[in-house]
C-alpha positions as CSV (number, residue, x, y, z in Angstrom):
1,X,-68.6,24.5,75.5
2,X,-68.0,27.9,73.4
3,X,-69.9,30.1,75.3
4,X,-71.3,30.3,79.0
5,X,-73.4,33.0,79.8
6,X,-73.5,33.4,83.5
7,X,-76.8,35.0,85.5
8,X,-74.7,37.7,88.5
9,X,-77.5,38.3,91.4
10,X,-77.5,35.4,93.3
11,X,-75.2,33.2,91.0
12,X,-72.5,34.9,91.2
13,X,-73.0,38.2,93.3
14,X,-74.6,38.1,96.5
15,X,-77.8,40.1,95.9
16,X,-79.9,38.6,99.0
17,X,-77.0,40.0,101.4
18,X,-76.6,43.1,99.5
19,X,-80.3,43.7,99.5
20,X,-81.0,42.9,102.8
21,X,-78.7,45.6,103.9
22,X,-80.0,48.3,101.3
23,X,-83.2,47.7,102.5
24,X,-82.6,48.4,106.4
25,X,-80.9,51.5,105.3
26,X,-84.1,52.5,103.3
27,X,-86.8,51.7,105.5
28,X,-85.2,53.1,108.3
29,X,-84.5,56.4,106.4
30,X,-88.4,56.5,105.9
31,X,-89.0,55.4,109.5
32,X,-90.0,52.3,108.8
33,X,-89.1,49.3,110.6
34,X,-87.7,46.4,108.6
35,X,-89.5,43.8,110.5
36,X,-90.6,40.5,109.3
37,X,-94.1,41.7,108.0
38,X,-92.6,44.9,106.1
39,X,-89.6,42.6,104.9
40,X,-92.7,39.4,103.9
41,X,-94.7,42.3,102.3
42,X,-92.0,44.3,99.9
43,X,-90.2,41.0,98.5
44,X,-93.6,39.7,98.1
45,X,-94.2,42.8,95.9
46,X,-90.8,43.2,94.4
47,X,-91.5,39.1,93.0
48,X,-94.9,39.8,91.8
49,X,-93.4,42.9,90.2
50,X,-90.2,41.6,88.2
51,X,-92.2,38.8,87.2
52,X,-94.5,41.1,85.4
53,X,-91.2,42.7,83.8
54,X,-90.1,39.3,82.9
55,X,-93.4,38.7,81.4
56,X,-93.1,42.2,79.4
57,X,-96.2,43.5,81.0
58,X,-94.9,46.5,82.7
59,X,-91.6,48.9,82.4
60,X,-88.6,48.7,84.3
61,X,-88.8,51.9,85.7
62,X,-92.3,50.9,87.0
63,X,-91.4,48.1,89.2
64,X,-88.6,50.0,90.4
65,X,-90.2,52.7,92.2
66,X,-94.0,51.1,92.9
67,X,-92.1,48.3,94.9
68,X,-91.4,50.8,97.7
69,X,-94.8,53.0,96.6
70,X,-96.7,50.2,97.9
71,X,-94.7,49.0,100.5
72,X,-95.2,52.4,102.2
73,X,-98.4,52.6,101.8
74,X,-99.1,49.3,102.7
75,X,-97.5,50.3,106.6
76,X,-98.9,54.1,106.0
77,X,-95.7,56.2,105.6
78,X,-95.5,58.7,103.3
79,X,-93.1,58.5,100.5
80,X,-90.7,58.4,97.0
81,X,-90.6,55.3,95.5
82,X,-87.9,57.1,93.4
83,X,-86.3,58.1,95.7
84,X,-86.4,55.0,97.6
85,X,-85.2,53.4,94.7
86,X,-82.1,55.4,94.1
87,X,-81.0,54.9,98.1
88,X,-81.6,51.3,97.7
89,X,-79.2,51.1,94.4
90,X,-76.5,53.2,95.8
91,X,-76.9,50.7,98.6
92,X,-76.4,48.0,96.6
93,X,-72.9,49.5,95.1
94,X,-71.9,49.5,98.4
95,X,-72.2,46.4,99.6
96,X,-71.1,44.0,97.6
97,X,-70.3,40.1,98.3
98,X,-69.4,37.1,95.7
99,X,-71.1,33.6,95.9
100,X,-68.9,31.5,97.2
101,X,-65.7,30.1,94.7
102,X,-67.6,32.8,92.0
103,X,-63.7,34.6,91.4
104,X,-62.0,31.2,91.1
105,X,-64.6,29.4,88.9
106,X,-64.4,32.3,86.2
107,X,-60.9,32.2,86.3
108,X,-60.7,28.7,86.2
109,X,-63.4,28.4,82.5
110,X,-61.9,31.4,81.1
111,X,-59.5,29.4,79.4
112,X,-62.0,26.9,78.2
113,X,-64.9,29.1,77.0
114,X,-66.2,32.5,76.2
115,X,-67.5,34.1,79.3
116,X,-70.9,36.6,79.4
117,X,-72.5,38.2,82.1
118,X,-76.6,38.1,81.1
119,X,-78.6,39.8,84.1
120,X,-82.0,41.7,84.7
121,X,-81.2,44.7,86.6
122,X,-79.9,48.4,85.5
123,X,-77.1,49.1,83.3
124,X,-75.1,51.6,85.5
125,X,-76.0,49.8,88.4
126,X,-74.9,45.9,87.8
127,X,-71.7,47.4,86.0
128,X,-70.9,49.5,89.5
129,X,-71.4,46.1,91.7
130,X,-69.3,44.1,89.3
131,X,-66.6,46.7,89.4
132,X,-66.5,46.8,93.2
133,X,-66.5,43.1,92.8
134,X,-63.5,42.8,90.9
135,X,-65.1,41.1,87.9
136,X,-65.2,43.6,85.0
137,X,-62.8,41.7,83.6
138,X,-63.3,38.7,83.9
139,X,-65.8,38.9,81.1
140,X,-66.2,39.1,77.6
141,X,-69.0,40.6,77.4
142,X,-71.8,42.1,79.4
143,X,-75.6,42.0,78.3
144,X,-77.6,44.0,80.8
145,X,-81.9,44.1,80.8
146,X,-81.9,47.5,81.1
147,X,-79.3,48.9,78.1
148,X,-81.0,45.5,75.7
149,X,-84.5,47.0,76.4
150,X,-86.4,43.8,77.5
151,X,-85.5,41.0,80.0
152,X,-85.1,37.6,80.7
153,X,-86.3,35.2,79.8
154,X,-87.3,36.7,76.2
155,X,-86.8,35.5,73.2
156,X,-85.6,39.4,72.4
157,X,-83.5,39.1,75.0
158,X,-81.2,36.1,73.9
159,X,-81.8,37.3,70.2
160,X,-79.5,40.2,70.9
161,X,-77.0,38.2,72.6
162,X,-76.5,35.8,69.9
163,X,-76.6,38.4,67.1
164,X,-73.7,40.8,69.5
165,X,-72.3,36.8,70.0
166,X,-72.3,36.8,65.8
167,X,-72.7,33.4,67.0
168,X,-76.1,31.8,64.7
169,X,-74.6,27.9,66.3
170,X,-76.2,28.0,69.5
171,X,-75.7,24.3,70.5
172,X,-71.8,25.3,71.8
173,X,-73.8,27.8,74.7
174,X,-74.6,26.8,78.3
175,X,-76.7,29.8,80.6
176,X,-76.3,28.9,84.2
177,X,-78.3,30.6,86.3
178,X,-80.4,30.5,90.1
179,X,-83.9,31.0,88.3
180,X,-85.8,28.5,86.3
181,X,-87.9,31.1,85.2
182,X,-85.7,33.4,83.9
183,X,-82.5,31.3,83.3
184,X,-83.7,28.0,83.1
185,X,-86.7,28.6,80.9
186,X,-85.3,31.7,79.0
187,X,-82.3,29.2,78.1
188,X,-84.4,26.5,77.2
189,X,-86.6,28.4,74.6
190,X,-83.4,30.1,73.3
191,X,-82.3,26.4,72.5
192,X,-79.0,26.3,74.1
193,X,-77.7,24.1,77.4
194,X,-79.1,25.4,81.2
195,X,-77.3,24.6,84.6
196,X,-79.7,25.3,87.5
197,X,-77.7,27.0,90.5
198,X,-79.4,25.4,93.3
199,X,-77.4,26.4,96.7
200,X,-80.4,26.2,98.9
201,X,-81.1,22.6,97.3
202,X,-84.8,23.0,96.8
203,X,-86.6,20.3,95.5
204,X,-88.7,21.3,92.7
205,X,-89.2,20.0,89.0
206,X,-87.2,21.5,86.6
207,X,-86.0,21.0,82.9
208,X,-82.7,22.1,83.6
209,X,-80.1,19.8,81.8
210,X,-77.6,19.9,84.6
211,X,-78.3,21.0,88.7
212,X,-75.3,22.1,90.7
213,X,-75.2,23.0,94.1
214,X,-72.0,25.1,94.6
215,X,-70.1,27.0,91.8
216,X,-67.2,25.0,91.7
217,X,-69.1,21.9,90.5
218,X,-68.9,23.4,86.6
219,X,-65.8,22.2,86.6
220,X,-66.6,18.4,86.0
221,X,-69.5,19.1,83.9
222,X,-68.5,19.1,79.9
223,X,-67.5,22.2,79.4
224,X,-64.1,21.9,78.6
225,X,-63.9,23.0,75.0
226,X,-60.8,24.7,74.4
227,X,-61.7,28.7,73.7
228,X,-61.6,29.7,70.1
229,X,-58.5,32.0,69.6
């Protein structure tokens, strides 16, 4: 395989841990308890949101801020959503975890392949977690929502990687990725290969051409091409 683009939050960064912890330090900033019926009703929002992004029906910037808007209305406090938003990112860059085996597997296919970060989320943001990370350099390139101007899974989206890529032959490109919306799907209408990370082993249909469970699997799937010098 030439090419693997690689989703980061929840592939290979932590984001649920990362988040969860942001989160506490937000709410409790505004007063607000992060209980299970706050924490139910702002990733209930936050979903309903991004998918609308995804969709290209609303702005980043929207979904950003009206996340907490309506979560703190919802439980009656007063307060910024952008505010809110710009605690919750710095939280973010500060606590940072890898999936399990993420370090070792990049390593381990960056002698076999061309290695991409592709990721919804804010430039400055994703490129401060992967720093902490220690990943910057473990890729080749980076193509962040948020600098491209629309999301995954768009066809706009995977037109501007493959024209950065100069790359027209997409059949040499696997995406692997936690969601079959934006990873799965997104890879599937851009016409290349799609690995569905599936650490929670849910069973649902998919049209994923390969399902893998921990990261370290990729290394018996076909992927072995040697990297073009």
């Amino acid at each position: 395989m030439r090419t693997m683009l690689f989703d980061l939050d929840d592939t290979l960064l932590d984001f649920k841990r990362s988040a969860e912890q942001s989160l506490h330090q937000v709410f409790h900033a505004y007063g607000l308890p992060f209980n299970q019926d706050v924490r139910d009703y702002y990733q209930k929002t936050n979903r309903s949101l991004w998918e609308q992004y995804e969709q290209g029906k609303v702005k980043k910037e929207y979904v950003i801020t009206e996340r907490f808007n309506r979560t703190f209305a919802a439980f009656g406090k007063k307060g910024s959503g952008e505010r809110a938003d710009r605690m919750f990112r710095q939280g973010l860059e500060e606590h940072v975890y890898l999936v399990d085996g993420a370090e070792q597997i990049l390593d381990y296919l960056s002698y076999h392949a061309v290695i991409c970060a592709v990721t919804n989320g804010i430039g400055d943001t994703q490129r401060r977690r992967l720093k902490k990370a220690g990943l910057m350099d473990q890729f080749d390139q980076l193509f962040i929502s948020g600098d491209i101007g629309s999301a995954k899974p768009s066809n706009h989206f995977f037109d501007h990687v493959f024209a950065v890529l100069d790359q027209p032959d997409r059949s040499q490109t696997a995406i692997i990725g936690d969601s079959l919306a934006a990873d799965i799907e997104g890879g599937f209408r851009a016409g290349i290969k799609t690995v569905w990370f599936n650490p929670e082993q849910h069973k649902v249909p998919h049209n994923a051409d390969a399902e893998i469970h921990r990261l370290q699997e990729l290394e018996k799937l076909d992927f072995t091409v040697q990297k073009p010098m």
